[in-house]
C-alpha positions, -999 to +999 in steps of 0.1 A: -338+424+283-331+452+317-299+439+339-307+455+374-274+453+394-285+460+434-316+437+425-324+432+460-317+465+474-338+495+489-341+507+452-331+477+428-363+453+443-392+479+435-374+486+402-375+447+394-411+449+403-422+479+384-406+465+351-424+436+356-457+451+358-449+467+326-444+439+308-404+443+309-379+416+302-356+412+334-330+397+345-320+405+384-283+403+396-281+393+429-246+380+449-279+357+468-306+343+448-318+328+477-331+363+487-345+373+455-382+369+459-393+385+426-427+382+404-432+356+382-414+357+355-382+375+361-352+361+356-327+361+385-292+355+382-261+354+406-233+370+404-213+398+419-212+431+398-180+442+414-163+417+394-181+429+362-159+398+335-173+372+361-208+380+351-203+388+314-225+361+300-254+378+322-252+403+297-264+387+265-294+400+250-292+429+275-301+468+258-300+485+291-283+481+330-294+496+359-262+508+376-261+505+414-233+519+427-229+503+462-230+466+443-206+474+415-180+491+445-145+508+426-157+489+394-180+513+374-159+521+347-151+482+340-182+476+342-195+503+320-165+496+291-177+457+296-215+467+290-201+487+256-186+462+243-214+433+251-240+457+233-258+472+258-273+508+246-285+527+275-273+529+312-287+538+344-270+549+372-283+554+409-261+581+422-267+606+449-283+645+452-250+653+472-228+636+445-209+668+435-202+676+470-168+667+493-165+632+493-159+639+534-195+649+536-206+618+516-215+594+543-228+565+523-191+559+511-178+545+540-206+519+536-198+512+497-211+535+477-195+551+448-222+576+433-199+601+422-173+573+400-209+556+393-223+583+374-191+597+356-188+556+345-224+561+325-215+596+314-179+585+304-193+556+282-201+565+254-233+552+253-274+565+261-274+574+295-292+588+326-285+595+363-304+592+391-297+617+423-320+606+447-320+627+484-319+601+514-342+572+514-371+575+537-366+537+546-335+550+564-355+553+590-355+511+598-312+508+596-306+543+619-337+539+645-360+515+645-336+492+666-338+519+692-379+521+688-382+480+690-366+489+728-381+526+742-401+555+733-368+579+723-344+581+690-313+592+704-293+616+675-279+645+670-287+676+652-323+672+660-336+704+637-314+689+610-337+690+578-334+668+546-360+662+515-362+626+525-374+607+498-396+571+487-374+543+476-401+535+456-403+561+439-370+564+427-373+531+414-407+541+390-383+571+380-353+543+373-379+523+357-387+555+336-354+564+327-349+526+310-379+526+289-379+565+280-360+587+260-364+618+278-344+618+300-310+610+282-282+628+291-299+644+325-290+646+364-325+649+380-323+655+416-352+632+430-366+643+469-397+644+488-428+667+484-417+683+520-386+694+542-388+673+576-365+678+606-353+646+626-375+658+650-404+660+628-395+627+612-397+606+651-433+628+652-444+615+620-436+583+628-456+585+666-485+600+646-486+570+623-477+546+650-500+555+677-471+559+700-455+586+722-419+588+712-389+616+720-363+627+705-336+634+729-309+652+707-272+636+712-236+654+714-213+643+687-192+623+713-225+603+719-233+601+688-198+584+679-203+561+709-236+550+693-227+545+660-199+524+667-226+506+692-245+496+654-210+480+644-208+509+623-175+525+606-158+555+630-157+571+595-190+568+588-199+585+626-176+611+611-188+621+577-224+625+593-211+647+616-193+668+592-225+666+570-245+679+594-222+710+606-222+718+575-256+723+565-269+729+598-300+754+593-302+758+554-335+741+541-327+715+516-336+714+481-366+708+469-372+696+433-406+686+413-388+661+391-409+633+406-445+647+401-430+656+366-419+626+357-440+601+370-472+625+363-485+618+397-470+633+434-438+626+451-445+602+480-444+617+515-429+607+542-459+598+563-468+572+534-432+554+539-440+554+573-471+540+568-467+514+547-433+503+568-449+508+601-448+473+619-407+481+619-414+506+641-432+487+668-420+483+703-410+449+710-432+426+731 
């Protein structure tokens, strides 16, 4: 049996889904079963990983846990020490290609994440391990600007040649789903991105291309910016760390890595076939 904490998430949902094609046992932790929506057969339990002794008996039977680091908060290490001593052999953990840098240029803290405590919980444990370090998510796209696309033909932001390696949820959940029924990657980091380097700008072309519409990007200050995120309901801290991410990267070209294609035997997912496959979030509203 596979524990996948995160079930319903951007990652943790494919990953359910990809074990289940296989032929996988698992069970799917979700704080909302309610929302789960899995294929037949999976087994979906609630609970909230956070609290790792309140879902205890979810571990029965279980030889390997998908670790996601935004559902199991400050708790990694309980929950990792808990997994030990329950049996579990193996775990997973979905941590971050910027893990090792500043936690002020982390942004995804100040929404939850804990990538960096996340993955030294699975290396700290004792037991078989891998972690993931995806790039960001393509499907960031729908959270940052597709409110602002369901309204006019612009994506206000700023840093508009900002470039990042923007990578398919989807495929870092076949990789996850790799990593849990393979042995070789034990004891590795891989760095997971796209096949491509894509500016914002090119991103809000890409998604016009695949649209059919005209849009703009009209590049915002970083007082505007700060304005806008708070306008999402958004942490000041959050506004801040992006800022601070972006200043400091500002014109260097992201890395690049083939660890998908290499794993997965097939190539990385582009951005263009996110878009694609997402593209009715991006539709103006009626």
């Amino acid at each position: 049996m596979i524990l996948i904490t995160g079930a319903t998430g951007t990652v943790g949902r494919p990953l359910v889904a990809a074990l289940a094609a296989r032929g996988v046992p698992v069970r799917a932790l979700t704080r909302d079963p309610s929302r789960a929506r899995f294929p037949s057969g999976v087994e979906v339990v609630a609970g909230d990983p956070s609290q790792p002794e309140s879902i205890a008996a979810h571990l029965a039977g279980v030889r390997a846990v998908f670790l996601n680091s935004t559902a199991i908060r400050d708790a990694s290490s309980e929950f990792a020490d808990l997994a030990k001593r329950r049996g579990v052999n193996r775990l997973v953990a979905l941590a971050a290609y910027n893990v090792e840098q500043d936690l002020a240029l982390q942004p995804s803290r100040y929404i939850g994440d804990r990538n960096r405590e996340c993955e030294a919980a699975v290396e700290a444990s004792g037991l078989e391990w891998v972690s993931l370090r995806p790039q960001v998510y393509a499907s960031m796209a729908v959270p940052l600007w597709a409110g602002q696309l369901r309204l006019g033909d612009t994506v206000e932001w700023p840093y508009a040649d900002f470039a990042e390696a923007v990578v398919d949820p989807r495929d870092v959940a076949e990789v996850a789903a790799h990593a849990i029924t393979a042995d070789d990657l034990l004891g590795r980091r891989p760095v997971l991105t796209g096949p491509e380097s894509l500016t914002h700008t090119e991103m809000v072309r890409v998604i016009a291309n695949v649209t059919g519409r005209t849009l703009h990007y009209r590049e915002l200050t970083v007082v505007d910016f700060v304005g806008r995120v708070a306008a999402m309901g958004l942490p000041p801290e959050l506004a801040a760390s992006f800022v601070a991410r972006f200043a400091a990267f500002d014109g260097q070209a992201p890395e690049l890595t083939d660890e998908i294609p290499r794993i997965l035997g097939r190539p990385a997912r582009s951005y263009r076939d996110w878009i694609t496959d997402h593209a009715a979030a991006f539709e103006a509203s009626t």
